[in-house]
C-alpha positions in Angstrom: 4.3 3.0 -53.1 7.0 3.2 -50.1 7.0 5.6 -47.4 10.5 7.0 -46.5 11.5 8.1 -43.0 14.1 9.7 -42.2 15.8 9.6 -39.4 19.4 11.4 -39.1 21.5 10.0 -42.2 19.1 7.1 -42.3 16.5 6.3 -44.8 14.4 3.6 -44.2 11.8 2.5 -46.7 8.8 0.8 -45.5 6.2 -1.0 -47.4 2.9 0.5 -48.3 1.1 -0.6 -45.8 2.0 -0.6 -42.1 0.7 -3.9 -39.9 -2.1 -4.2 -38.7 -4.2 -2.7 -36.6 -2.0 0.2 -37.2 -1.7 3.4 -39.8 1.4 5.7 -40.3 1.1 9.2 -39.2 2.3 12.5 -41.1 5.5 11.8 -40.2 5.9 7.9 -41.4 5.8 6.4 -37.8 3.4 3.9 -36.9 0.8 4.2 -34.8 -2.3 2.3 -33.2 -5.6 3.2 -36.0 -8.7 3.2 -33.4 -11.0 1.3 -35.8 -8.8 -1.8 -37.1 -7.7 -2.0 -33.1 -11.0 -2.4 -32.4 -11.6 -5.0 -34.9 -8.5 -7.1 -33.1 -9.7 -6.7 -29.6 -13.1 -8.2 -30.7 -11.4 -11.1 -32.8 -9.4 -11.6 -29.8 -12.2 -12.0 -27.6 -14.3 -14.2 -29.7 -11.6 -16.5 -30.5 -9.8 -17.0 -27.8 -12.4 -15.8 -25.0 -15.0 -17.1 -26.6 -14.0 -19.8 -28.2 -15.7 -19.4 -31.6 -13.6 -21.3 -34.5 -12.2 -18.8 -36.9 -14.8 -19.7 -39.2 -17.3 -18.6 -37.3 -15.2 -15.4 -36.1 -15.7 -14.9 -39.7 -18.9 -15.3 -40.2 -20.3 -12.8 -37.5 -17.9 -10.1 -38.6 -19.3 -10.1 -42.4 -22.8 -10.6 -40.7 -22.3 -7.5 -38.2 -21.3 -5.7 -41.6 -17.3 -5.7 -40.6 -14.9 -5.6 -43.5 -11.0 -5.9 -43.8 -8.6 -3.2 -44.6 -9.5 -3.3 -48.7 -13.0 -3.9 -48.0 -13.5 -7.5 -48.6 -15.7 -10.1 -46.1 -12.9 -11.6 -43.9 -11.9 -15.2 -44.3 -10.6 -18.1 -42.2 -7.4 -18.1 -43.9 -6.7 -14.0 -43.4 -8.3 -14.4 -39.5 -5.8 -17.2 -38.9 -2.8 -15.1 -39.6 -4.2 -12.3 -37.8 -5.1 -13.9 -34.7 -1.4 -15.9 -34.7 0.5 -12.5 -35.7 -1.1 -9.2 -34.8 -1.9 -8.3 -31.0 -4.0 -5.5 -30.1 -2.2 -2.5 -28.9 -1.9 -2.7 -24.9 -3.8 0.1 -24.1 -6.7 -1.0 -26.6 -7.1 -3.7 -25.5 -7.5 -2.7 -21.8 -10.2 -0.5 -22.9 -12.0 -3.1 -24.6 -12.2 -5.2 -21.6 -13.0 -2.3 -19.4 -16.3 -1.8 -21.4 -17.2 -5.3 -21.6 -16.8 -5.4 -18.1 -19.2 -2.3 -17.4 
């Protein structure tokens, strides 16, 4: 499955699913999904605030009854490339600090 945007004479086919930490909207743009942002923010924070190894990053998440996109228990492997590749959006991420801080 591809979404297509269009945008004047251009078509541009993107892949099924968008990065992330985002979804696509009506429309076929990206933008920030609230609950997998969330999810980064707090990977964020206990890896590199916290300094919990990715394993254990892991291990809380399926313990707190978090699940990835598809619905599986996350792994080291698939927290490693989302730590290294995917920030969390600006403005969730000042949010997410703002209510640790409260």
């Amino acid at each position: 499955t591809y979404y297509i945007l269009k945008g004047g004479t251009h078509v541009t086919r993107l892949k099924q699913y968008p990065k992330y930490g985002y979804h696509f909207d009506e429309d076929g743009l990206s933008m920030p999904d609230e609950h997998e942002q969330n999810l980064l923010c707090l990977i964020h924070d206990l890896y590199y605030n916290k300094d919990l190894s990715l394993p254990k990053v892991g291990e809380y998440l399926n313990a707190q009854g978090y699940r990835n996109r598809t619905g599986n228990e996350f792994k080291p492997n698939w927290l490693q490339r989302l730590a290294k590749q995917h920030q969390p959006h600006p403005e969730h991420w000042t949010k997410y600090k703002e209510s640790k801080n409260q």
